[in-house]
Every structure is written in C-alpha cells, then in structure tokens.
N, C-alpha and C positions, 0 to 999 in steps of 0.2 A: 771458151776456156775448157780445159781439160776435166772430164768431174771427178778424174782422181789425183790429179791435182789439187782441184778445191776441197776435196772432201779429207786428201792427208791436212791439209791447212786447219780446215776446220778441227780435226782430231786434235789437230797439236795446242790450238789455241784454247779448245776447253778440257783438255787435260794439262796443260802448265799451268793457267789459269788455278783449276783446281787445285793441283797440287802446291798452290801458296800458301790454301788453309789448311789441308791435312797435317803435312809438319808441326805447322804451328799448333795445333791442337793438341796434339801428341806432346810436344815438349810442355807445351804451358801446364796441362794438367798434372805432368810428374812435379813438376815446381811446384808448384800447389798443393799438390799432397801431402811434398816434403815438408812446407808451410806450417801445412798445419796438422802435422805431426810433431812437428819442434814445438807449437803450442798446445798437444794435449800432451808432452812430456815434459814442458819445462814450466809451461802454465802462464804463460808471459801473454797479454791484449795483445801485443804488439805483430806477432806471428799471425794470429788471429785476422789482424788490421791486413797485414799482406795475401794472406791467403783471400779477403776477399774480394780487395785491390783487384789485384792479378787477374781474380776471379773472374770479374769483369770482364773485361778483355779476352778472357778467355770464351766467354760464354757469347758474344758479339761475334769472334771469328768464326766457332762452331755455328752459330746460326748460319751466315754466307755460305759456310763450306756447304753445308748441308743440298744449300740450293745449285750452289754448280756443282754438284755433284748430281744434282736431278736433270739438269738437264747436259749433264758429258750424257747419262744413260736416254737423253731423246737420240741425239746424236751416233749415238752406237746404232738405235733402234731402226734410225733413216738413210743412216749408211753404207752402214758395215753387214747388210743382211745375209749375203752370200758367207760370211764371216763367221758370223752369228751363228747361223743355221748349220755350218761344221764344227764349231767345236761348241754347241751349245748343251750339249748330251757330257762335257767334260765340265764346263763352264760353272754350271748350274748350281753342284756341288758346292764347292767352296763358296761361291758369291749365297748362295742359299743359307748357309750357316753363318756367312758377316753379316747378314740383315735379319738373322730371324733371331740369332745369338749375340754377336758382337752389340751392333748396332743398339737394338733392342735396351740390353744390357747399360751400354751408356747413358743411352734417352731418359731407363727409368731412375738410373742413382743419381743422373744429372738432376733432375726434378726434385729427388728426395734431400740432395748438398744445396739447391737454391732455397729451397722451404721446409729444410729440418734443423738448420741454426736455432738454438733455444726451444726448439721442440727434441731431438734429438738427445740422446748423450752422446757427452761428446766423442767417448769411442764408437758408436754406432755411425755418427756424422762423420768421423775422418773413416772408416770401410770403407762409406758412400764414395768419396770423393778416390781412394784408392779401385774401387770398382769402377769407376768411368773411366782412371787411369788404366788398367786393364781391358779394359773394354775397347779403348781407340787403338791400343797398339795390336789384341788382335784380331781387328777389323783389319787394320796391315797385313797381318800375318796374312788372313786368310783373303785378300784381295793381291799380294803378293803369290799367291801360290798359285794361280790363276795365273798373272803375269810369268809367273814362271813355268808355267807349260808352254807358254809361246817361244818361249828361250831355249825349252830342253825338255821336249813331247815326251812323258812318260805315262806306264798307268792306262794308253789305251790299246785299241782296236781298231783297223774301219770299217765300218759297215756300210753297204750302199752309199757309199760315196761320204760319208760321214765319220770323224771320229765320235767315240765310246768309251766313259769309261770301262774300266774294265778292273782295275786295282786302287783304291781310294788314299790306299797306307800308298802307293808307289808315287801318288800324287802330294801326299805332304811327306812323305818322305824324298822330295826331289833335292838331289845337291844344290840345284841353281836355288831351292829358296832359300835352303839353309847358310846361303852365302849373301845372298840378297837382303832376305830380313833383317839382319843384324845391322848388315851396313844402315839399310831405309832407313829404321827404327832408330838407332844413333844418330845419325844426319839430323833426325826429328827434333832428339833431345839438345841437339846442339839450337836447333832453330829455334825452338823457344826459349834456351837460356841467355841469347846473343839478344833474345830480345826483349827482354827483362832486364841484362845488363846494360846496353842503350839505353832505355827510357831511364831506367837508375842513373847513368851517367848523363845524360841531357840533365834531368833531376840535380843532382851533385855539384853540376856547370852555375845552375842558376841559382844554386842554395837554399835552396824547398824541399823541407820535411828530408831534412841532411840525417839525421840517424836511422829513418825507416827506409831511405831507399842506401844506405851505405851496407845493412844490413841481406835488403837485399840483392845484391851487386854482389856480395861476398858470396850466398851462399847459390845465384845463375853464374857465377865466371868459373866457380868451381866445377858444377856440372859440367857445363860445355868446357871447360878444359878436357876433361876425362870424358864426355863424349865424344868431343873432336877427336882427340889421340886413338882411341876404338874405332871409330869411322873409319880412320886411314888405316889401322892395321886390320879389319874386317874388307876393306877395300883392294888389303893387298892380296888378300886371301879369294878376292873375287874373281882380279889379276888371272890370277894362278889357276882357276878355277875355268878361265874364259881359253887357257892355251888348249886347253884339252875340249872342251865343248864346243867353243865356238873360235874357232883360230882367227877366222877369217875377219871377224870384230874384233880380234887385238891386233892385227896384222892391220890395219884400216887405223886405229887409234894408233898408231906408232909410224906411220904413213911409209908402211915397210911393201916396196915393190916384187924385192927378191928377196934372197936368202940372209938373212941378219949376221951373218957370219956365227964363229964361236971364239971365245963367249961375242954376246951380243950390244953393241951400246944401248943407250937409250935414247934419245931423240929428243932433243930441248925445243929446238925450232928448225921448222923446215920450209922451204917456198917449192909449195906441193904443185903441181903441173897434170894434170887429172887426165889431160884431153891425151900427152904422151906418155903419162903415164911414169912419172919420172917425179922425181927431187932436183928441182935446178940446185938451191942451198942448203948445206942442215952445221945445225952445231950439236954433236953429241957428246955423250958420258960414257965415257968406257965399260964394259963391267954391267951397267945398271940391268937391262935389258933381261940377263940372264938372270939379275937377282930379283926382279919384278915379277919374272915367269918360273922359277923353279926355286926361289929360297936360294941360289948356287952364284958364283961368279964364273961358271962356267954353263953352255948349253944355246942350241940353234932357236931360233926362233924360224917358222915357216911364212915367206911373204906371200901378196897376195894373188902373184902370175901361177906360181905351184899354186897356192889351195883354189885358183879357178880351174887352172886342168885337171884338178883333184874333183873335185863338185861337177865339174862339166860329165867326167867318168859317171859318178853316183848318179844326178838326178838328171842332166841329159841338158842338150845346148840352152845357152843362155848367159846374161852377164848377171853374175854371183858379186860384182864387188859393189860394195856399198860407198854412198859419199863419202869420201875419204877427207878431205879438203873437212867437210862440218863435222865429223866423228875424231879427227884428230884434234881439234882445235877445241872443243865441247871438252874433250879428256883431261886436258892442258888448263883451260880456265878453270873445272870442277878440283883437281892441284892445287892450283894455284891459292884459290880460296878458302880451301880447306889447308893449306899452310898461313895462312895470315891468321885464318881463323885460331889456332895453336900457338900463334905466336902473343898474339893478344890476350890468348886465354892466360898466358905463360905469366907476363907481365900482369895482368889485374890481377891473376893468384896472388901473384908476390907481393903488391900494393895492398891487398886486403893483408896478408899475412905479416905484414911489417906494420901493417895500422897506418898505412899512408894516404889514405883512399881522401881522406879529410883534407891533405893537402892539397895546394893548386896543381893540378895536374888536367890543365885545359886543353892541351893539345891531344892527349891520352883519351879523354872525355868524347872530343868529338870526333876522335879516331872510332869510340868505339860504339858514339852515334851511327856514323855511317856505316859502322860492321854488321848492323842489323839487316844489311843486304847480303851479305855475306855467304851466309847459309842457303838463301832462297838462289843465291848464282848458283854455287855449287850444287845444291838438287836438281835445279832445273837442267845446266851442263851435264848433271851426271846421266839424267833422264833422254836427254835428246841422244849421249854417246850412246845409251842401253839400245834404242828405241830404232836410229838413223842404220846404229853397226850392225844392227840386225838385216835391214835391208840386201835384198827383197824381198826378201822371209816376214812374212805376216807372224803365222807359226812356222819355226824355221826347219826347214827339210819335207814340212808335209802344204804348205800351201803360202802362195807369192800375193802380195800386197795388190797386187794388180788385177787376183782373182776373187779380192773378199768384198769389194764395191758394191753395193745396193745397183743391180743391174737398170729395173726402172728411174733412178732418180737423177734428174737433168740437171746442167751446166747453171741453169735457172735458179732451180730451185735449190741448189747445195750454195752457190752465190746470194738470195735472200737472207737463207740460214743463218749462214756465216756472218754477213751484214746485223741482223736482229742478235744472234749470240753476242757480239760483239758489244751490240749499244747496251743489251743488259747487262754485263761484263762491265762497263764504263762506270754506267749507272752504282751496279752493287761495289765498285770498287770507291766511290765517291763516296756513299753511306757508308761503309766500314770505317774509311781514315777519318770522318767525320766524327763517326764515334767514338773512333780510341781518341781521337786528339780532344773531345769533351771531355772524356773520363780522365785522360792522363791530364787536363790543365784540372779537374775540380780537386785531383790529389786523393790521398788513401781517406782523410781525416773526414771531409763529405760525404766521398763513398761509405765509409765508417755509420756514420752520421742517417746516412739516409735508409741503408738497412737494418741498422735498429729503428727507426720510424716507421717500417714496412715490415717487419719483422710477425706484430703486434694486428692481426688483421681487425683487431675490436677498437683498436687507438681510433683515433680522428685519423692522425697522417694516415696510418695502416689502410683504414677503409677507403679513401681519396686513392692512397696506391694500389691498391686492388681494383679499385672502378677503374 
C-alpha cells in the first residue's frame, strides 16, 4: 500500500477522532459557567445542581480528549517529519504558548473548580470555572493560528530550505484566522449546547427530574440558537474570505469546472464526473453564488481549469485541483446541518418561551435527541472541506502533501499504527459513552449527593472517595 496514503488515513482518523472532544469541551464549559453564575447571582441550589451535573461530563470528555490529543502528536511526530522539520521554526510559537499558557491555565482552574466547592467563595469558584472557560477556547485560538498558516503562509522567511518566523504579530494577525476562529469556536459553543439540550430532552421524554433539566434545555437551546446563527454568518465571512485566498477550494466546494458566469448560481446538487472533468447534472440557485462570494447579487466566480492554468503559471507543472467530488459534498452536508441545527434551535426557543417544554412534545424530544449529532457532522464536514480543498497543498503555495511524509517510515509500519490507533480509539470511545450514560442515568440529584459526600475529605464518605 501506498505510505502516503496510509499515512493521510492515519492523519485523518486521529484528528476527527480528536476533534469530537475539543468542541465539546469548549461548549460544555461556557454552559457551565453560565450555570453557575445564575447561582451566585440568583442564589438558587438548583443552578448549582446543574453546574455540577454537567460538570461531570464535562470533566470525562476533557479527560479523552486530553489523550487523543497525545497521541494525534505521536503521529505528527512519525509521519509528517519532512513536514515537521519545515515549518517547525513557524509551528513552535503558537503551539508553545497553547501548552505553556492555554493548556496550563485550564489544567490548573480545572483542579481548583473540582476541589474548591465549599472551600472557595463562591465568586472565587465561579473565575475558576470562567478561567478554564477561557482557557479551552484560546487553546483554539492559538492552535488555530498554526492551522492557519497552512491556509495562508504569512509572518515568514526561508531559510535553507526551511520556513522561519520572521513576524509574530503577522502570524496572529493572519485574516485566515480571524475568520476561522470565530467560526471554530461557535461551532464549539453550539456542540455543547445541542448536547445538553438532547440529554435534557431524552430527560423530558421520560419524566426525570422534569424542572432541573427543562431549566436546563431552556438556557443550552438558547445558546446554540445564537451560536448556530454566528456560525453561519461567520461562515459566510469565511466564504468570502476563501474567493480571494484560496479560489481554488471554493471553485472545488461549488464543483465549479469553468467560469460560473455573472452573477453566479449556487449549486444545490451536482453528479460530479472527476475523471472528465465535467457535471453530468446540477440544480442550481440563481444569484446565490455571487452573494456567497461578494455580499452582491452580482460577480464572476473563477473555476477550476482557469485557476489550474493560473497555479500551473506560478508554481510550475502539476495537478493543483483538489478532490472535488469529497470537498463539494463535505461543504453541502456541513449546510445542511448547520440549517437543521437553527431550525431546532428556533423552535425549542419558542417552546421554552411559550412555557411549553412541559408539554408532550415526543416527537420534538427525540428530534432533538438525535440532533446531538448534529454539530459533530457539521465540524467534522466543515474540517474535511478545510483540509481535502486545500489539496495538494500541505502548506499551500510553499509545500505539497506528498513532500511532507516521514521519508524512512514503511507501508508496515504506518499500517500497525493505524491498526493499534484505531483499537485504542474503540477502546476510549467505549469508556466515554460508558460513562456519560452512568452519570446521565444516576441523574443531577446523586451527582448532587455524592459531591457533598466527597466534598468533606475528613467525612468517612470523604476519605473512602479520596482513597
């Protein structure tokens, strides 16, 4: 087998993998902050009761993520060397301050919001908990800015065959992240309030502990309404942002051959033909195209036969067009989901707002059961359209996917990897849903129950939960 084939494979499966806890982590903790801030403002258990709830779960997924996040970084370390070793002088930066700062920062208020309940005050305790909150999202930030030098190389130099920083501000000041971040980091918030609102609606369905999860259903459908709606209009801004940097990934997400005319449709569906290079069918939107790419109902878009003779000019022969067939259709389902997602949000708004949540609304319930997948499509699609349209640009314009491969490592031994990643991947996915589905059947009032028990390290329980 090919080892850069196996070795894109491997890339992909421990970074989407990963990327099911990140979101989640991000969104859960702003919920919880919110939590429990409504109980040191309003002074209600009840708030308290959810904030720890939640808590939970929150502190289970952060654990996972933690470790396939450890080992996406073996797999960078065994793979991607030639990779590595160019842009490692740009790399260093940012990822150096998520882990010495970001990271850091979460680990230690994380500790201080598990075991400063009743030792804390409670304004000290809720910082805590808004510090981890900050802390995850810019760990984004600055793990994102890094991804976004792959998208749109700014900030260096090369030397000896190497990029170099060279300007620090030029590297967080890059447009691609300030378009990217928002979007990520939205996505995030939506991913943990869809997932709050599911287990609340499973909850709801079955008539368990009906005031603490209606309460909190009302105030995750909210967030994730308003972050869904920000998502997409941050998404459109990213759009917009992709005509000018990188045409050739929006020209591939639109499965646009030639010239899109003016104005430009948009492209609902198409039976894309790769090998001739054509559309046998498509059903478009008039209009759309241009108001996707310019704000205007008017304006060209550039396909992908011009921006290869365009690229062929710059960087010299070679095929410049990315899988069109998986970048259009990735773009289309991340849409797709993220309109259901706003449409759901729309309605439970209106259900909590009317005070209807209490009535039978079964259908609605396990609509919004199953929506807790919702978000994780849409990232995951949105990641693969970033990631595929970029193709074959590793970092795009200065080095191709096919020269960043760990020269020594065999068809062998990247097949092992891949194999053993995987069964641990199984494994830690079997232990998580394990867990949240303990924690979500013992209910908030256990949970409750059993951290004041533990709370007390001199109690009996206290001591037992300590050993």
């Amino acid at each position: 087998m090919d080892p850069l084939v196996l070795a894109r494979l491997q890339f992909a499966a421990t970074t989407i993998f990963h990327f099911f806890f990140v979101p989640l982590s991000i969104g859960l903790v702003l919920l919880i902050a919110i939590m429990e801030t409504m109980y040191v403002v309003k002074g209600k258990e009840e708030y308290k009761k959810m904030a720890k709830f939640w808590g939970k779960l929150f502190l289970i997924n952060f654990a996972v993520g933690v470790v396939t996040g450890i080992i996406q970084e073996f797999q960078f370390g065994m793979n991607w060397s030639d990779y590595s070793r160019f842009v490692g002088d740009v790399f260093g930066a940012p990822l150096a301050v998520e882990a010495l700062f970001a990271f850091f920062m979460e680990s230690t208020f994380i500790g201080l919001w598990i075991f400063g309940w009743d030792r804390l005050s409670k304004k000290v305790h809720l910082l805590c908990i808004w510090l981890v909150a900050l802390g995850t999202t810019m760990s984004a930030f600055w793990i994102l800015a890094a991804n976004s030098f792959m998208q749109r190389p700014v900030g260096f130099e090369i030397n000896n065959g190497r990029a170099e920083m060279n300007d620090f501000f030029a590297l967080i000041g890059n447009g691609q992240l300030w378009v990217e971040f928002p979007h990520t980091v939205l996505g995030a918030f939506a991913t943990g309030a869809f997932m709050i609102t599911g287990i609340s609606a499973y909850k709801l369905l079955r008539k368990q502990d009906v005031q603490f999860f209606k309460k909190s259903f009302t105030i995750a459908v909210i967030v994730g309404l308003v972050a869904s709606f920000s998502t997409a209009l941050f998404g459109h801004q990213q759009a917009q942002y992709l005509v000018e940097t990188q045409p050739m990934k929006m020209a591939a997400s639109e499965g646009l051959w030639g010239k899109s005319g003016d104005p430009a449709p948009w492209t609902v569906y198409a039976h894309i033909d790769s090998e001739n290079e054509k559309n046998n069918f498509e059903i478009k939107i008039p209009y759309l195209l241009s108001f996707l790419s310019y704000s205007s109902f008017s304006g060209e878009v550039k396909g992908m036969h011009q921006l290869q003779a365009e690229y062929e000019q710059t960087y010299g022969p070679g095929d410049y067009i990315p899988p069109v067939r998986t970048t259009f259709w990735s773009f289309r389902i991340m849409i797709a989901a993220g309109c259901l997602m706003i449409v759901l949000g729309m309605y439970g708004a209106y259900l909590a707002w009317r005070k209807k949540l209490e009535q039978p609304n079964k259908f609605f319930y396990r609509c919004m059961l199953w929506a807790i997948s919702l978000p994780f499509i849409a990232n995951t699609a949105g990641w693969v359209m970033t990631e595929f349209g970029r193709q074959p640009w590793t970092v795009f314009g200065l080095m191709q996917t096919k020269d960043s491969i760990s020269p020594s490592v065999t068809s062998g031994q990247l097949l092992f990897s891949l194999i053993a990643y995987c069964l641990i991947y199984t494994a830690l996915a079997i232990v998580m849903v394990y867990l949240f589905v303990k924690t979500i059947k013992k209910g908030p009032n256990a949970i409750a129950a059993s951290d004041d028990h533990s709370s007390d390290p001199f109690s009996k329980e206290g001591y037992h939960h300590v050993s």
